[in-house]
N, C-alpha and C positions, 0 to 999 in steps of 0.2 A: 801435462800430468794426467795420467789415467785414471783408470776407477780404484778404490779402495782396495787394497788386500789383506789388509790387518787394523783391526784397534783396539787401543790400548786408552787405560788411563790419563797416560800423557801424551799421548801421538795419535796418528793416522797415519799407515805406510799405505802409498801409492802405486801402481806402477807407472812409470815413468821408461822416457829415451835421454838420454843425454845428450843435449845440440852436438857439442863438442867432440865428443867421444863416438855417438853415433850407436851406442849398446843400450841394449835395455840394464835398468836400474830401478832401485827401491827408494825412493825419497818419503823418509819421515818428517812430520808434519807438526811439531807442534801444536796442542790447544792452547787458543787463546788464553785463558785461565791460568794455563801452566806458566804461558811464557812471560806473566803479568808478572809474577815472582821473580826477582832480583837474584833471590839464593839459587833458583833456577837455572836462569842464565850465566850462570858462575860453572855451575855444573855441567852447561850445554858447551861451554867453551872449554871445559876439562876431558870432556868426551871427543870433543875432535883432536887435541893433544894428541892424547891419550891413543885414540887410534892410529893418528898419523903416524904416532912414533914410534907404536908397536910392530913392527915388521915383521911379522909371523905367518908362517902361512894358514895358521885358523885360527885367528883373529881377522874379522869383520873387513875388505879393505874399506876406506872412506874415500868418493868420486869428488867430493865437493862438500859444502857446508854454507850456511850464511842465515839473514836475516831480511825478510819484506814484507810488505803488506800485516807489521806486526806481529808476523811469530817469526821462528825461526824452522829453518830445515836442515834435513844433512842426508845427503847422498850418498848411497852404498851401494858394494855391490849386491845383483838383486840371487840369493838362495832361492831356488825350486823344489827344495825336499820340504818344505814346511818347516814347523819349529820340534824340536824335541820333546816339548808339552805334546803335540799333536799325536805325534810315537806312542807315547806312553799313555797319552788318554785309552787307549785300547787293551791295557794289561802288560805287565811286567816283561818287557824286551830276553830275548835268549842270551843267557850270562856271555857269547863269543859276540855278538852286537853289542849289546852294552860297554863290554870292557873296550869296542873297539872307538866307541863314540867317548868314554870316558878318558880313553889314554891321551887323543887329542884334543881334549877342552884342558886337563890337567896340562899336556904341555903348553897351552896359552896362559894358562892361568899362572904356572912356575914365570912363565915370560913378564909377566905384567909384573910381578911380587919381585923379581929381580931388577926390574927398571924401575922398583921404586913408587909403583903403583896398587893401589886397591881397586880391586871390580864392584866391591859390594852390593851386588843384587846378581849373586850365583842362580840359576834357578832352569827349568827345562826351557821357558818359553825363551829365555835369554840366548838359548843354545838354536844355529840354522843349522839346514841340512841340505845338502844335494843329493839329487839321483842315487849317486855313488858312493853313498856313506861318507862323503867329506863331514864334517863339521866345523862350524864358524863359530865361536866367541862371540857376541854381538851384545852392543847397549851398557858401554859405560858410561852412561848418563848419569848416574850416581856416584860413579866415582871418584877417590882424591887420593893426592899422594902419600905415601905412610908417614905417620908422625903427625900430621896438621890435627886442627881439629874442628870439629863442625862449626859452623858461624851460627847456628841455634844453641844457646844451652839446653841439654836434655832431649837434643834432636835424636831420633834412630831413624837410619834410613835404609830400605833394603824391604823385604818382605817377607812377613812373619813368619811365615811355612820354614824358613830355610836361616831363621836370624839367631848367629851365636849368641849363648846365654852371655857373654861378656858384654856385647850389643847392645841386649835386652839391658842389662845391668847398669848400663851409664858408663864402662870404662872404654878405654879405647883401642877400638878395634885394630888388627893385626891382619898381619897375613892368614894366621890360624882362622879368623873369621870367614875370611874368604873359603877355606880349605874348612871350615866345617857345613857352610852352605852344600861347597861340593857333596860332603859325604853326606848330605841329607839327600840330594841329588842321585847319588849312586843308589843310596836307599829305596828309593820310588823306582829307580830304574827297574832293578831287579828283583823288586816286590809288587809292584803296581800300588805303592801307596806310598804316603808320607811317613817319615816318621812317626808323628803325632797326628790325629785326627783332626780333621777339618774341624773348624768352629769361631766363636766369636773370639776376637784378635787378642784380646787379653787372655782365655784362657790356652790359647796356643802359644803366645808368650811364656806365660807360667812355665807350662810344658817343657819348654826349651831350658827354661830355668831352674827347674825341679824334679824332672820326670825322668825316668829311667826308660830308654824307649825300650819299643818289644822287639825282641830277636828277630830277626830278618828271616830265619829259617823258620818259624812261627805263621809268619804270614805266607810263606815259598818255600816249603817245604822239600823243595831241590835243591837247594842253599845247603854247602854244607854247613856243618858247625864251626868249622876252622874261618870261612867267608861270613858269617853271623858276628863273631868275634871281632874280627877286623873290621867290620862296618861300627860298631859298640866303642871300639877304642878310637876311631874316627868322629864321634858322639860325642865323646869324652867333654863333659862341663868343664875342666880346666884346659885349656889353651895349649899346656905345655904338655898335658897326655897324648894330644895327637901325632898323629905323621909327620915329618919333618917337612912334607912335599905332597901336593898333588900327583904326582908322579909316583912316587914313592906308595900312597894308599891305593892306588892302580896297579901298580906292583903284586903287593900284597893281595891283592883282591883274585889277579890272574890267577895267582899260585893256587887260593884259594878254591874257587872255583870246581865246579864237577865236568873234568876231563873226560877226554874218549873211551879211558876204563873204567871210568866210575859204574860199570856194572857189575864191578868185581865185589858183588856185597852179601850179605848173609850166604857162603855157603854153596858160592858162582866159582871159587878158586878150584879147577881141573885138576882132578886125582894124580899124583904122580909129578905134581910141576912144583909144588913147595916140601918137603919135607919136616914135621915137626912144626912148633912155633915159630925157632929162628927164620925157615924159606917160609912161613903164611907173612912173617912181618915183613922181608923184601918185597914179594910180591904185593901185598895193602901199601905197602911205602910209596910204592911207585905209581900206585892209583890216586895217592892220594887220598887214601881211606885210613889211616892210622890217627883214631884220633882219642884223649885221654886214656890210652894204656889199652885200647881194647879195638880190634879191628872190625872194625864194622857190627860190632853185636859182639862179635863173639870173645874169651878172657883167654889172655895169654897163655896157653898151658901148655905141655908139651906133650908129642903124642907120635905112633907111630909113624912109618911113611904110608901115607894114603889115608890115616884117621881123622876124620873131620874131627875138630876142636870144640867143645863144650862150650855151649851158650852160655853166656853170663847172665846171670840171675838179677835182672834190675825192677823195680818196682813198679808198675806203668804210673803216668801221670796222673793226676785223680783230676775229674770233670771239675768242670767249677760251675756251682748252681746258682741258677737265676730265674726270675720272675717267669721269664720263658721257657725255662727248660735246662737242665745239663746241656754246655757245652765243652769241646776238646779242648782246650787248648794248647798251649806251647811250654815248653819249658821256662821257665821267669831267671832271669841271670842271678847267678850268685850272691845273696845278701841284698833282695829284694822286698823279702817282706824281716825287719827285724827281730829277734828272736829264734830266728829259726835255725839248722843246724843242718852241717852237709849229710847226714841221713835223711833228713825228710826229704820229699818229691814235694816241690811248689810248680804248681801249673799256674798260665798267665792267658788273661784274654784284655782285649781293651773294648772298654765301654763305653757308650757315649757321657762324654767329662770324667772318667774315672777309667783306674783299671785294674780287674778284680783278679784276685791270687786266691785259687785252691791248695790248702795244705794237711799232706797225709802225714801222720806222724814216722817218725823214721823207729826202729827196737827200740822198745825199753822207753818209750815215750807214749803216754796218754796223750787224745785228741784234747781233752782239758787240763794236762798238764801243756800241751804247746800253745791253747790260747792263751793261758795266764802269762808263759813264757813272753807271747806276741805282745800282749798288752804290758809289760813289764819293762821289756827294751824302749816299747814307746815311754813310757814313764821317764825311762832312764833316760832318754832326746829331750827330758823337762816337758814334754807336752800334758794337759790334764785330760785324762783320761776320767771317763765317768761312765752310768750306767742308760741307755735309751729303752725306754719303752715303746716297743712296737704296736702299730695301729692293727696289723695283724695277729697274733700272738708272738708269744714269748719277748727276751728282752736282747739287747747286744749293746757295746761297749763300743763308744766313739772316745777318740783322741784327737786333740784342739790344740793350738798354741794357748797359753791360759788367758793372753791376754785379748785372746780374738771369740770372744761372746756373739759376734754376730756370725761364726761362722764365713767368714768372706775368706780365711786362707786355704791352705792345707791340712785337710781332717782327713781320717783314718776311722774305718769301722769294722769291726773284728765280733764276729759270731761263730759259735760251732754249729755244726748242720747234722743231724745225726743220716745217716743210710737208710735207704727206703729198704732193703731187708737185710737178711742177717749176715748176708757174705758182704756187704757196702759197708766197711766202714764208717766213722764218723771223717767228716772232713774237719778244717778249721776255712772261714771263708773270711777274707780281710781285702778292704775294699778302699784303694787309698783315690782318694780327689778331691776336689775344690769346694767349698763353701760344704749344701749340704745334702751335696750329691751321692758320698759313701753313705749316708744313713739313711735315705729316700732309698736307696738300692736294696739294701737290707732289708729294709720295713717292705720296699714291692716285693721281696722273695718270701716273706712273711706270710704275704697279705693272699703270693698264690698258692702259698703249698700249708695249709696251718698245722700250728706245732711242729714246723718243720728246724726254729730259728733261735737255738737258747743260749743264753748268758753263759758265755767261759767262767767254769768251775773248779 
């Protein structure tokens, strides 16, 4: 056995010759500790199953397996592209790599769910690679068949970053489990990030549990909106919202995706090749640019041959301010922050424990007629909403479960911010996270801009 080339939590991969075989090989190692657990070992014998019986060509092979010198090991074949963590440690892979490493974990992954199997612990590191862009499935060490149930009551197993909220929840996990690891997977692929921010294990929990993640196009702004959407319903906190198939949200995701025309945008469509609206829609269709009734910016109208078509008139997203300064953000998905109405523009950033939503009022709505609105709907969720006093000036308005006094759940803080001059509107700034991190955020955007930070009127 050679020198180390990986470690983990529970292992140590080797490399390694195999007598027999005469090829080089990866042999996993076992820590003592690990292999001291019973439930372990149960697990370590479900993995060799499990691979043996997977017959895929990207699923992991297995050379060998066993037990001595008190732990145990399992021989594989040994990958030279690194792991797929490794990939993406460097920034969000080009959406034609991605889909092309995601099409073939998604078919090991359909493989496994159809034999009857869970992988549960989907995740990049899990994922090998060769030279060649092959990709291997590897490390159903956690694995078990569908339907059983954990031999811990109130066990979860898998890791946090990538665990469905059903998981987290106590019930029992599915194939959807598996298939929404993925799509947290795809997520980081083509974002360079997780869905939810790193952090202590319980509040990335929560997260999965409660949190609305942020648009994909938000943070990767090459992302169309049509591939933003589809990662969102692959998120989906009910089970039965998702995909039907790994395969299937790869699907989706391809079509998705910014093709070879996708430069066909604001205003790039060549005089003389579309006529009127009807040929702008054929030609946007075919890029892949038709998205909500409006081609790339611009409003369906109709117009002579060769008249560029009239910009549609949309509201920009309004900054969302913080202790630090105005920043951009993304668009916040639909029915984000409550109260609000499909007139207004809600922009979305994510905060460290929290994630803050700017909102401009849409016609015929006051900035304090839509705080009251925000803080109203949360009423109506039964939350008690009250008044806080900022340590900086002015005041703002947190919402609590009633019965959570210590702030340790899900709280909501909602203040108006008025414009630093007179063409800046007012915003509405509503700041939803854990314990009493919405209202610390508040009070620090208080504390740096004073009188910037008043009570919804």
């Amino acid at each position: 056995m050679g020198d180390p080339i990986a470690r983990g939590g529970q292992a140590t991969v080797h490399l390694a010759t195999h007598a027999s075989l005469g090829r080089r090989a990866a042999i996993k190692v076992f820590h003592p500790h690990v292999w001291d657990d019973p439930a372990f070992r149960a697990r370590f014998r479900r993995e060799c199953e499990a691979l043996v019986s997977l017959e895929h060509p990207n699923v992991i092979p297995v050379l060998d397996a066993g037990e001595s010198d008190g732990t145990g090991w399992i021989v594989m074949h040994l990958a030279t592209g690194g792991t797929l963590a490794d990939r993406v440690a460097s920034g969000p892979m080009d959406p034609d790599a991605a889909v092309a490493v995601l099409r073939q974990v998604a078919s090991a992954l359909d493989a496994a769910h159809a034999d009857g199997r869970l992988h549960r612990d989907v995740k990049p590191a899990n994922v090998l690679l060769e030279p060649d862009g092959h990709a291997w499935l590897a490390d159903f060490g956690v694995a078990r068949p569908v339907g059983t149930t954990t031999t811990v009551p109130g066990q979860m197993i898998g890791t946090a970053a990538y665990m469905a909220p059903e998981v987290i929840g106590g019930g029992r996990p599915g194939p959807a489990a598996d298939r929404y690891a993925f799509a947290c997977m795809a997520f980081e692929l083509l974002t360079g990030r997780r869905p939810f921010a790193d952090g202590e294990v319980g509040t990335v929990l929560f997260a999965h549990l409660d949190r609305t993640p942020p648009r994909a196009g938000t943070i990767n702004p090459a992302l169309t909106s049509r591939a933003s959407r589809v990662l969102a319903r692959a998120l989906a906190k009910d089970p039965g919202d998702r995909p039907e198939s790994a395969t299937a949200l790869v699907g989706a995701l391809a079509s998705a995706l910014p093709g070879p025309d996708a430069t066909l945008a604001y205003g790039s469509v060549p005089r003389g090749r579309a006529r009127g609206a009807r040929g702008i829609v054929a030609v946007a269709a075919a890029a892949g640019l038709l998205v909500g009734g409006s081609i790339a910016g611009y409003a369906l109208i109709g117009g002579g041959a060769g008249d560029p078509p009239a910009r549609e008139a949309v509201a920009p997203l309004p900054a969302v301010p913080t202790a630090q300064g105005d920043i951009r953000g993304g668009e916040a998905p639909a029915g984000a922050v409550p109260g609000t109405r499909p007139t207004d523009r809600v922009a979305a950033v994510s905060l460290e424990g929290a994630t803050a939503y700017a909102v401009a009022a849409g016609p015929g709505r006051t900035p304090s007629a839509l705080a009251a609105a925000v803080a109203s709907a949360l009423a109506d969720r039964g939350l008690l909403v009250g008044t806080l006093g900022l340590d900086g000036d002015g005041s703002a308005l947190v919402a609590r479960e009633v019965t959570d006094f210590l702030l340790r759940g899900d709280t909501w803080a909602v203040a108006q911010v008025p414009g630093t001059e007179a063409s800046d509107p007012d915003r509405v700034l509503v700041v939803r996270g854990s314990g009493g991190v919405p209202a610390r955020t508040v009070d620090g955007l208080s504390a740096a801009r004073p009188a910037q930070v008043i009570a919804p009127g």
